[in-house]
C-alpha positions in Angstrom: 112.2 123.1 112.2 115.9 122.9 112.1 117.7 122.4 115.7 120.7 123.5 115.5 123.3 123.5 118.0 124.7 127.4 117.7 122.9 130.5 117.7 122.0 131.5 114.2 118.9 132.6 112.2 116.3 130.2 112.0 116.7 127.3 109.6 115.1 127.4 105.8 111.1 129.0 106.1 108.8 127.0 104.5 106.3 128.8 102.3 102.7 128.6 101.7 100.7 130.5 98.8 96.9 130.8 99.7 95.1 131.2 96.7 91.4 131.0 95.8 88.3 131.6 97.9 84.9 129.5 97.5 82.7 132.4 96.7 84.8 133.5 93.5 87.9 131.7 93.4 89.0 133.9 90.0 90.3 137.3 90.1 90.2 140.0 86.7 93.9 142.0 86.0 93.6 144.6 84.0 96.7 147.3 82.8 96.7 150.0 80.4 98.6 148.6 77.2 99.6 150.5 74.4 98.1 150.6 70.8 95.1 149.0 71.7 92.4 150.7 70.0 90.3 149.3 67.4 87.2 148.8 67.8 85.5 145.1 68.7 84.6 144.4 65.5 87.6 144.3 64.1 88.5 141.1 66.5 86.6 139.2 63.2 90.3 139.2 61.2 92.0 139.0 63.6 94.8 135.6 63.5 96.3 134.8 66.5 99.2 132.3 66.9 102.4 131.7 68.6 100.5 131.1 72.1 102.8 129.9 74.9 102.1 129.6 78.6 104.6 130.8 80.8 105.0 130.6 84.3 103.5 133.1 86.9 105.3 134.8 90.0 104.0 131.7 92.1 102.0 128.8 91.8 98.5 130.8 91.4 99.8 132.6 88.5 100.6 131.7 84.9 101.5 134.2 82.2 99.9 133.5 78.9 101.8 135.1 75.9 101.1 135.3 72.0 100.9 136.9 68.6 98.1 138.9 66.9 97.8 140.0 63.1 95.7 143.4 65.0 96.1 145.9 67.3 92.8 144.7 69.1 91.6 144.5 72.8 92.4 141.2 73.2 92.0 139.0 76.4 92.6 135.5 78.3 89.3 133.4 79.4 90.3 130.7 81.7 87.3 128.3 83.7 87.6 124.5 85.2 88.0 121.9 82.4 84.9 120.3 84.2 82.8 123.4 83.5 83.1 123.3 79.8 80.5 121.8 78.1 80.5 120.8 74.3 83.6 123.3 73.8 81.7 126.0 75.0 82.6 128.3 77.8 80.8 129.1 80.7 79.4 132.8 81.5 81.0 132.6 84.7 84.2 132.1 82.8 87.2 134.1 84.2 88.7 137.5 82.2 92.1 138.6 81.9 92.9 141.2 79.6 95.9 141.6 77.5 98.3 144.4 77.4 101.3 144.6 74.5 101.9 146.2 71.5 103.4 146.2 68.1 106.3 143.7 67.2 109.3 145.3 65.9 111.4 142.4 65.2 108.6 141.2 62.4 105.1 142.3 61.6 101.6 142.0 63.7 101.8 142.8 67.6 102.4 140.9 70.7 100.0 140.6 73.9 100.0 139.0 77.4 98.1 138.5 80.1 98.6 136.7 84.0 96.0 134.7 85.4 95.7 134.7 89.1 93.8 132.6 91.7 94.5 129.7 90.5 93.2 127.1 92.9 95.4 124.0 93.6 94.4 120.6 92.0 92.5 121.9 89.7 92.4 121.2 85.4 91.8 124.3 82.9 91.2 125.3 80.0 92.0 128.6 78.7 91.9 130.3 75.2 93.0 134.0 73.9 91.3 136.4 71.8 88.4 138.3 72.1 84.6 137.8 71.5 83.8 136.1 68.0 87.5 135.1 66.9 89.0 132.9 69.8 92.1 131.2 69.5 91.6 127.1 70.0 91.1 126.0 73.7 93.9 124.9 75.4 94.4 122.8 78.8 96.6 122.8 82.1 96.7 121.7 85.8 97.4 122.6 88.8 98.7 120.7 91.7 98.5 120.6 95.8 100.6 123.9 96.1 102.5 122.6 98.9 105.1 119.5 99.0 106.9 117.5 96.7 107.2 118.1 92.8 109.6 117.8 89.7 110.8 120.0 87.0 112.1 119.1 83.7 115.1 121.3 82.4 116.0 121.2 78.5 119.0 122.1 76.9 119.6 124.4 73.6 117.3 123.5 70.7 118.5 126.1 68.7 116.0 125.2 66.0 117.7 126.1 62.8 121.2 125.2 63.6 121.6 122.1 61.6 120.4 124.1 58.6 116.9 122.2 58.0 114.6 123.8 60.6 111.8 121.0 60.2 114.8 118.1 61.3 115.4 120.5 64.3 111.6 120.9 65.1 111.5 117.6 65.2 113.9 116.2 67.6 112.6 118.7 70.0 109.1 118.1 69.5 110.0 114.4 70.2 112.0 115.2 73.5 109.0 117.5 74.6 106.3 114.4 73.5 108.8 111.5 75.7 109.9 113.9 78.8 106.3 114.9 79.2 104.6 111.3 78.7 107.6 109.7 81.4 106.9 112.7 83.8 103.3 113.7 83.2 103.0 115.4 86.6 105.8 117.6 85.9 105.2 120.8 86.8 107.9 123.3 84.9 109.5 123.4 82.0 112.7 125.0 82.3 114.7 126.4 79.1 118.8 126.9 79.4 118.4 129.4 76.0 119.2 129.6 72.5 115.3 128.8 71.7 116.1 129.7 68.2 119.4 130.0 65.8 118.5 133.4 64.6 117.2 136.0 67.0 114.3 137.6 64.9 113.3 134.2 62.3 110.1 133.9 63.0 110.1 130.7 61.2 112.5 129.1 63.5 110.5 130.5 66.6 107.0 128.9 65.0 109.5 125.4 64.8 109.8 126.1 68.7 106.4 127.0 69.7 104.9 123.8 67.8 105.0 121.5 70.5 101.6 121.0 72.1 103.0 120.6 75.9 104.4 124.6 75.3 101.0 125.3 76.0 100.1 122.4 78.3 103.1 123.3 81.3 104.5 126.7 82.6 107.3 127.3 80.8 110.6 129.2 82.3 112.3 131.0 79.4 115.9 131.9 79.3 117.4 134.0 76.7 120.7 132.5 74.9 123.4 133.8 72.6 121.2 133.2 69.7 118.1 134.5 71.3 119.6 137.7 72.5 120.4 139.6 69.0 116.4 140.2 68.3 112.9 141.3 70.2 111.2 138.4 69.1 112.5 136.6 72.5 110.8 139.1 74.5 107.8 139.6 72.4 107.4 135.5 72.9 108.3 135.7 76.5 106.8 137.9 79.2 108.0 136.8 82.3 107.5 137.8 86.5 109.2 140.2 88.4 111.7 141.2 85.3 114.1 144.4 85.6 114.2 145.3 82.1 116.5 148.4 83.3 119.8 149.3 81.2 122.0 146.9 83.5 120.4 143.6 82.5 120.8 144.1 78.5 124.3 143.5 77.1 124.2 147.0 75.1 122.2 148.8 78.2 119.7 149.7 75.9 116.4 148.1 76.7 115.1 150.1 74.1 117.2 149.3 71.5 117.0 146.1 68.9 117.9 143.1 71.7 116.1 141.2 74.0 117.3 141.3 78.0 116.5 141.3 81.5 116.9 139.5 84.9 113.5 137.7 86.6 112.6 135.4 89.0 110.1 133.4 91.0 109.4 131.5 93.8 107.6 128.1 92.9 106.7 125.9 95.8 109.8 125.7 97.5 112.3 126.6 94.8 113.5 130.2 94.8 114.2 130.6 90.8 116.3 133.7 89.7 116.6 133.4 85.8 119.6 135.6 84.1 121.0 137.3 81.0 124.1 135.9 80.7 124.7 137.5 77.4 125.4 140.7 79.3 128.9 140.1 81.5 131.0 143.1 80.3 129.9 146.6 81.0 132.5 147.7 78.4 129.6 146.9 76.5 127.1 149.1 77.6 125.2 147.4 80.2 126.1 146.0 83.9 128.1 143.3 83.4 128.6 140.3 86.2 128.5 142.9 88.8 124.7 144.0 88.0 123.7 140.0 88.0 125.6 139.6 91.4 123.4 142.6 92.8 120.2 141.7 91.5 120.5 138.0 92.8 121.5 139.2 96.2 119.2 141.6 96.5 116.7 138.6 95.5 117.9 136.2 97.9 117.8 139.0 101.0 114.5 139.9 100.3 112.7 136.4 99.3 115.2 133.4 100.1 113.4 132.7 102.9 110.4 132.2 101.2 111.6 128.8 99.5 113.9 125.8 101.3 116.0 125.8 97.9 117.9 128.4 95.3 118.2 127.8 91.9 119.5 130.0 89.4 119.2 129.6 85.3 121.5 131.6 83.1 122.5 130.2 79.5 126.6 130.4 79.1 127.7 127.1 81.4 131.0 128.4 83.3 131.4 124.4 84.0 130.9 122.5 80.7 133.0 119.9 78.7 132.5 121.1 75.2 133.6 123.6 72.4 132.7 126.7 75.4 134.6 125.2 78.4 138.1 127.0 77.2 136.2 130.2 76.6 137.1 133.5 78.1 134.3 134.5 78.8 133.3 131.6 80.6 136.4 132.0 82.5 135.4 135.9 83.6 131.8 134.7 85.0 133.6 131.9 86.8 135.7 134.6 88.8 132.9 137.1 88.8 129.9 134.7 89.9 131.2 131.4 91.6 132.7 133.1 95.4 128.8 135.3 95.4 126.8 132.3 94.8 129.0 130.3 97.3 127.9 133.2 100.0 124.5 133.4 99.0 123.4 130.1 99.7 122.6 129.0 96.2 122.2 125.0 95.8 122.1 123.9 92.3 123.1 126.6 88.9 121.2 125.2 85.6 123.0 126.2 82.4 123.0 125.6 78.5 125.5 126.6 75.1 127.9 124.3 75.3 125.3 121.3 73.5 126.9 118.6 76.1 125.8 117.0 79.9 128.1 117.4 82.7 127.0 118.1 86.1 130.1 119.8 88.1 131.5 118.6 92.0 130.1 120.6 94.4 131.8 123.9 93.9 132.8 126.7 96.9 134.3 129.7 96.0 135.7 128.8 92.8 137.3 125.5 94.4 136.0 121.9 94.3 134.7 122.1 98.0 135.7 118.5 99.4 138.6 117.0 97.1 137.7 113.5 98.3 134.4 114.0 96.8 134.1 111.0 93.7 133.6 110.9 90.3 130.3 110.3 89.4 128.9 110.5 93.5 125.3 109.4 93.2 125.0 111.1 96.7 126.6 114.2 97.1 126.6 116.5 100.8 127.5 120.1 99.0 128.5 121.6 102.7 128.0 125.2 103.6 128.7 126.9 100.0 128.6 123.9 98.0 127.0 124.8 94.7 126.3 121.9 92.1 126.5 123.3 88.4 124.6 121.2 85.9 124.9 121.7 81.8 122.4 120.3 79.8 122.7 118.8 76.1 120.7 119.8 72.8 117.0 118.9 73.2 116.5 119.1 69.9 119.4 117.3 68.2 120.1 120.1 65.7 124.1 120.5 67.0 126.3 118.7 69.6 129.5 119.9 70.5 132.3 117.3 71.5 134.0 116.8 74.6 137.3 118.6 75.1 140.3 117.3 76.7 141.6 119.0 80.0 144.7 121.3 79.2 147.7 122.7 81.6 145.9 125.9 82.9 146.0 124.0 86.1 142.7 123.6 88.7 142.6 127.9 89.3 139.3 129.6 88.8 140.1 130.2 85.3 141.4 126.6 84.8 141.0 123.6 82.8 143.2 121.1 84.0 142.9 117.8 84.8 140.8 116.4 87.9 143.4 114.2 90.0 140.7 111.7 90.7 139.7 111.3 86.2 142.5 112.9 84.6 140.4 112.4 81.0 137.7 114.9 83.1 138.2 118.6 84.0 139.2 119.3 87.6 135.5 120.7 87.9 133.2 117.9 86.5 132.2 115.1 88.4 130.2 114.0 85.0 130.4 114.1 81.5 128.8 112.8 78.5 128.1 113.0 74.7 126.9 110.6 72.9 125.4 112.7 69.9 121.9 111.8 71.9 118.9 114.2 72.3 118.7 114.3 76.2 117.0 116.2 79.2 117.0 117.3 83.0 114.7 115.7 85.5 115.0 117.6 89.1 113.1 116.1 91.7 112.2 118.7 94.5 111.7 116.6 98.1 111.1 118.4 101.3 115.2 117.7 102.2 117.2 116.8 99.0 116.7 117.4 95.5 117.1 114.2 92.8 119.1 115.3 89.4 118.5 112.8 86.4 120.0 113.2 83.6 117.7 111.1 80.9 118.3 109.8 77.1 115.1 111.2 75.0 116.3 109.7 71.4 118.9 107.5 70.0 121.2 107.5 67.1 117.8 107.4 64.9 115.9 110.2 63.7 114.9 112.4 64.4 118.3 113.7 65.6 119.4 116.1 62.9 123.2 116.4 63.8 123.4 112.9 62.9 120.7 112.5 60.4 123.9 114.9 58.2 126.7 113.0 59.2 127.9 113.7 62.7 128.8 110.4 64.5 127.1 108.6 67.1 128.1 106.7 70.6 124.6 105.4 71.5 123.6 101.8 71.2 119.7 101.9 71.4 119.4 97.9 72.6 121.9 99.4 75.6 120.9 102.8 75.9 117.3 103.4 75.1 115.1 106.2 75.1 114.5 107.0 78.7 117.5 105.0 80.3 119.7 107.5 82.8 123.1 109.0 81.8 123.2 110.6 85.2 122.1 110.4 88.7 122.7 112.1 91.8 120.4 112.8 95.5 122.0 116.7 96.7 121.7 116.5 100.3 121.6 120.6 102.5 123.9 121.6 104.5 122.0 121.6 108.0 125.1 122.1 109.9 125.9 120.5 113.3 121.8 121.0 113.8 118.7 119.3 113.1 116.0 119.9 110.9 112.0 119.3 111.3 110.0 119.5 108.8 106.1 120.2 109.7 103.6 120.3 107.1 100.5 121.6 109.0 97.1 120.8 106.7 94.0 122.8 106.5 92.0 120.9 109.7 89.4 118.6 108.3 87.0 116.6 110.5 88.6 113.1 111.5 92.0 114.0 110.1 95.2 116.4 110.1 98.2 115.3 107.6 102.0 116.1 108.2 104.4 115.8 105.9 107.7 114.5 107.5 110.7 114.1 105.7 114.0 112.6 107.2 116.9 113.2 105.5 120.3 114.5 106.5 118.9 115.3 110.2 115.6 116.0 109.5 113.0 114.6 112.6 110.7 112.6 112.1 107.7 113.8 114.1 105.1 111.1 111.8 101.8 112.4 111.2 99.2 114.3 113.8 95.7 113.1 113.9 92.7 115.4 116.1 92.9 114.5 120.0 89.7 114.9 121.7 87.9 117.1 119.0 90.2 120.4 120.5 93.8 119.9 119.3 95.9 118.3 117.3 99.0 117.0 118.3 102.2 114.6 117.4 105.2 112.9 118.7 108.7 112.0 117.5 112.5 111.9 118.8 115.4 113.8 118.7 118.4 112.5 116.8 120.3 111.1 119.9 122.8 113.7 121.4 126.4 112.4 121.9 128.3 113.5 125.5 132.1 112.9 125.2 134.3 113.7 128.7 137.3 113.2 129.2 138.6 116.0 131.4 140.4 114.7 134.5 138.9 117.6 136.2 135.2 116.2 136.5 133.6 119.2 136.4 130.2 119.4 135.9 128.2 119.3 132.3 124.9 120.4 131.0 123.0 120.3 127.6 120.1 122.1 127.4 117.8 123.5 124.1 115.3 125.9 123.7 113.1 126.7 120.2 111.8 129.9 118.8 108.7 130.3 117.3 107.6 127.8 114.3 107.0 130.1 111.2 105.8 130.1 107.3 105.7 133.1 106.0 103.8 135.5 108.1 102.2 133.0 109.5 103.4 131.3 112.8 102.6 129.5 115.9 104.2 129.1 119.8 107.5 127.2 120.2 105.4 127.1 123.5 103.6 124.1 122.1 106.2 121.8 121.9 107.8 119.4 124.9 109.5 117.2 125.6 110.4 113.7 127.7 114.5 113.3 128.2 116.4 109.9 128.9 119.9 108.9 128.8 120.3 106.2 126.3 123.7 105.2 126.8 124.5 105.7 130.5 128.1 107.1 131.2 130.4 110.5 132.0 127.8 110.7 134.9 124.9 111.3 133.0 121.4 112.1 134.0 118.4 113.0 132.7 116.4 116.4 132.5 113.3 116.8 133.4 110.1 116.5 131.6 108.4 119.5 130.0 105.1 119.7 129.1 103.3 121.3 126.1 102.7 124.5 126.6 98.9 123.7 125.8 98.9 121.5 128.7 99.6 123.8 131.4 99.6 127.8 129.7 103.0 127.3 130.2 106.1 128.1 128.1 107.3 124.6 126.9 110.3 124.7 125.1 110.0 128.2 124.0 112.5 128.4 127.4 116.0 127.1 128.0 115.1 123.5 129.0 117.6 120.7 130.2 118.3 117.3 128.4 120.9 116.2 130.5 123.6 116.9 133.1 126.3 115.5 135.1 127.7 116.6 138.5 130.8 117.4 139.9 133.5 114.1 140.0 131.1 112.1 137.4 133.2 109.3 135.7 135.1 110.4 132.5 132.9 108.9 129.4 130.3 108.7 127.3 126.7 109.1 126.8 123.9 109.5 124.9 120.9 111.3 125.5 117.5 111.4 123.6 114.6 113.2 124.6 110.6 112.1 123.2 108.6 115.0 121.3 104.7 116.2 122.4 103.8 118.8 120.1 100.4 120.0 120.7 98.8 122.9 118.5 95.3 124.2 118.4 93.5 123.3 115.8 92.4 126.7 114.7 96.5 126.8 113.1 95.7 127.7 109.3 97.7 125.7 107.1 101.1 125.8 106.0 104.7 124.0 106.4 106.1 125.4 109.5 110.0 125.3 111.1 111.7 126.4 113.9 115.0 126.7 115.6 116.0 124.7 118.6 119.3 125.9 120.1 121.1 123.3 121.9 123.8 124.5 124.4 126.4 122.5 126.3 127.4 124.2 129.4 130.6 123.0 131.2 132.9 124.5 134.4 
């Protein structure tokens, strides 16, 4: 609930995905593909490889993609981990059949297939096929599809560029293997492009898929410069709520020879709108910035209020350090993006291609938003259109790309000047590193900040091809080991002059009913409800104390009073009814005195706060002053309220003569 103290539109809406039922908790999708004809018996030669599991339009869906030597009916089968017995299947085993068709960047065809229903908490396995020639089983889990999580972000493997694909397959299967054994509850894996140094080798995109934890975690894909000139991206990646329309491709040909498209997602509380960078100039042939710009509005007005937070991925960093940073292209999204995503609300920008880590000042409209704002801030309070833009380094070690020094184009849009505060820096980065170091992203989701790391995932030593052929290297490993930070920062929301409750309402269980309360950057703590007399469940907390300054020689009377809509998640909402409240005066002063009490609305069927209720008030030829006023919380709900993570607005309103 955010209590804010102007009239606006309710604070951030918590989301809540119900998934599963306990009669059949497993749903069947089926969809006409093409060129799926032969007959069942031709599933005996069939090879199938290349299998990746991608990530679903929420957290009860995954999208499983992969290759197939025939142009067979082909199918996912997906039951609890716990239910397999000696490697065999059960018959009540879930089906999802695959839709695709033939690959035109190389031979054999391509098929996918979304599972749904997936139940929170729950371990997997899944394999892909059809009857008599199954691929190998392979394993994920879910988590509690509300709360707290982490994603891990990965920069450019670009498998192929150092000119020995197996060196580059290496590092990253070595960055994959040490991200994934630090964080093994991650829950994404999150790509910033350029997979692969040639669009359509299929060698290089077998180097990719090798890793085990491709297959393991839900992987976001995001096509790069390199990825872009081929189908084989697409063919690899099928991914939720895509316009694959003429806008989104840089020729504006989805039908042509390239990959493209713009997607997203919401995951938990993370609204993710994923990119094609590679198509910014409709000189080209497709939309250009402007297309981008619409599609992530018209995202963010139709489903950012599904999600407290708005991340977008796109590959070419318009804030890097590196070979790119001078680029004009770089420059153009910079004009045509940064004053949109300042408007829009978006929080943090993840970015690739320029093979270097920097992680940019909190950026409004094309400006550093607060100039006093330090270098290297491990706490940082981006404001209203504050947008942090992070770059990530190679993952793979196959090619690093040097810090560049800052030049006279000044601290403009399209600048590249110095910043005042680290002239060696540009104006724009509050970080920057290379050390010639395989390295990834670790963003921590809480319910009111999210945690950026920026982690070491290899030394100088192999395998880190870029070196291994000569290219220098800044890392000592006794100093800088695998897994020590390079980067670290806690991005507080904007919340305004308000303040923000966060109520995480559990399904009702016997004996017990869990909140989730987080406190951060004005967020009330309202501590955790617990059942009261076997017919409700209720909880208590404080306002953040109110401040009353008067110094008017007048003496006119004062007032402060607050009201609070309803509590909502999703379509799902309660009575701002329920809530009430106990006022006192803290500090005495400027005449202060306290309003009076207001019950719960469950208490008395009566309106609670859901009505203009006062905190505190002076009268006419009160003292000049100060004083602070607090007021106790009694929230009382039935405990027939489904579960879900609710928030509300309460307005406060100082009236004065």
């Amino acid at each position: 609930m955010t209590l804010s103290t102007s009239t606006r539109a309710p604070g951030l809406v918590r989301r809540r995905v119900v998934a599963g039922v306990a009669a059949g908790f497993l749903g069947i999708t089926a969809a006409a593909g093409s060129g799926l004809m032969a007959t069942a018996s031709a599933a005996e030669s069939t090879t199938i490889s290349s299998v990746i599991l991608g990530v679903g339009a929420n957290e009860t869906q995954r999208i499983v993609t992969w290759y197939s030597s025939a142009d067979t009916a082909q199918k996912i089968q997906l039951a609890p981990t716990a239910e397999i017995v000696n490697g065999e299947f059960p018959a009540s085993a879930a089906s999802f059949d695959a839709v695709g068709g033939a690959n035109t960047s190389t031979t054999g065809f391509n098929r996918h297939a979304t599972i749904t229903n997936l139940r929170e908490n729950t371990a997997y396995s899944y394999r892909v096929g059809a009857e008599g020639n199954w691929s190998s089983a392979y394993a994920f889990k879910t988590q509690d599809f509300e709360g707290d999580y982490d994603f891990l972000f990965f920069g450019d493997p670009q498998i192929g560029s150092s000119g020995d694909r197996l060196k580059d397959q290496a590092g990253w299967e070595e960055t994959l293997k040490v991200a994934t054994a630090a964080n093994p509850n991650a829950e994404l894996l999150v790509s910033g492009g350029d997979h692969v140094e040639s669009a359509n080798d299929e060698g290089q995109w077998t180097s990719f898929m090798a890793p085990d934890q491709l297959r393991q975690y839900p992987v976001v894909a995001t096509i790069g410069n390199h990825d872009v000139g081929g189908k084989s991206y697409e063919q690899h990646h099928f991914t939720p709520n895509t316009d694959r329309t003429a806008p989104y491709y840089d020729n504006g040909n989805p039908a042509g020879t390239k990959s493209g498209g713009d997607y997203w997602f919401v995951y938990k509380d993370v609204l993710f709108i994923d990119i094609n960078s590679n198509s910014y100039n409709p000189a080209s042939g497709g939309g250009g910035d402007a297309a981008h710009v619409a599609y992530v509005t018209d995202v963010i007005n139709k489903h950012g209020s599904e999600a407290k937070w708005k991340v977008l991925v796109y590959h070419h960093s318009i804030y890097s350090p590196a070979s790119h940073a001078t680029d004009n292209d770089n420059k153009q999204r910079r004009e045509d993006f940064t004053t949109a995503f300042s408007n829009l609300g978006v929080d943090m920008v993840l970015q690739g291609h320029d093979h270097s880590y920097s992680r940019s000042y909190a950026i409004k409209n094309g400006q550093k938003a607060n100039p006093a704002e330090k270098p290297g801030a491990a706490e940082v309070y981006p404001g209203p259109g504050g947008v942090i833009y992070v770059t990530a380094n190679s993952a793979s070690g196959s090619k690093y790309y040097d810090i560049k020094k800052p030049d006279s184009t000044g601290t403009g849009v399209r600048g590249n000047g110095p910043d005042p505060l680290n002239p060696d820096s540009y104006w724009y980065n509050s970080v920057q590193n290379q050390e010639h170091v395989r390295s990834y992203v670790k963003v921590q989701v809480k319910g009111d900040k999210l945690v950026l790391e920026n982690l070491r995932s290899g030394t100088c030593a192999a395998p880190n091809a870029a070196v291994e052929k000569g290219l220098s290297c800044t890392n000592t490993a006794d100093g800088q080991p695998i897994g020590s930070i390079v980067d670290n920062v806690t991005v507080h929301p904007y919340h305004g002059d308000g303040q923000a409750i966060q109520v995480n309402v559990p399904n009702a269980a016997p004996g017990e009913f869990g909140w989730t309360i987080d406190g951060y950057n004005g967020l009330v703590d309202l501590g955790v409800a617990q059942e009261r007399n076997a017919a409700y469940f209720g909880a208590n907390g404080k306002i953040n104390p109110i401040l009353v300054s008067d110094s008017r020689r007048s003496l006119a009377p004062w007032s402060i009073s607050a009201s609070v809509g309803d509590f909502q998640d999703g379509d799902k909402t309660f009575s701002g009814s329920y809530l009430g409240w106990t006022p006192y005066v803290l500090d005495g002063g400027a005449g202060a005195e306290a309003g009076a009490p207001v019950l719960s609305g469950y208490d008395d069927q009566g309106k609670g706060l859901s009505v203009s209720s006062g905190l505190g008030a002076a009268a006419q030829g009160h003292p000049r002053g100060g004083a602070k006023l607090g007021a106790d919380l009694d929230l009382k709900i039935p405990d027939s309220i489904a579960k879900g993570s609710y928030r509300a607005t309460l307005t406060i309103t100082a009236l004065s003569s």
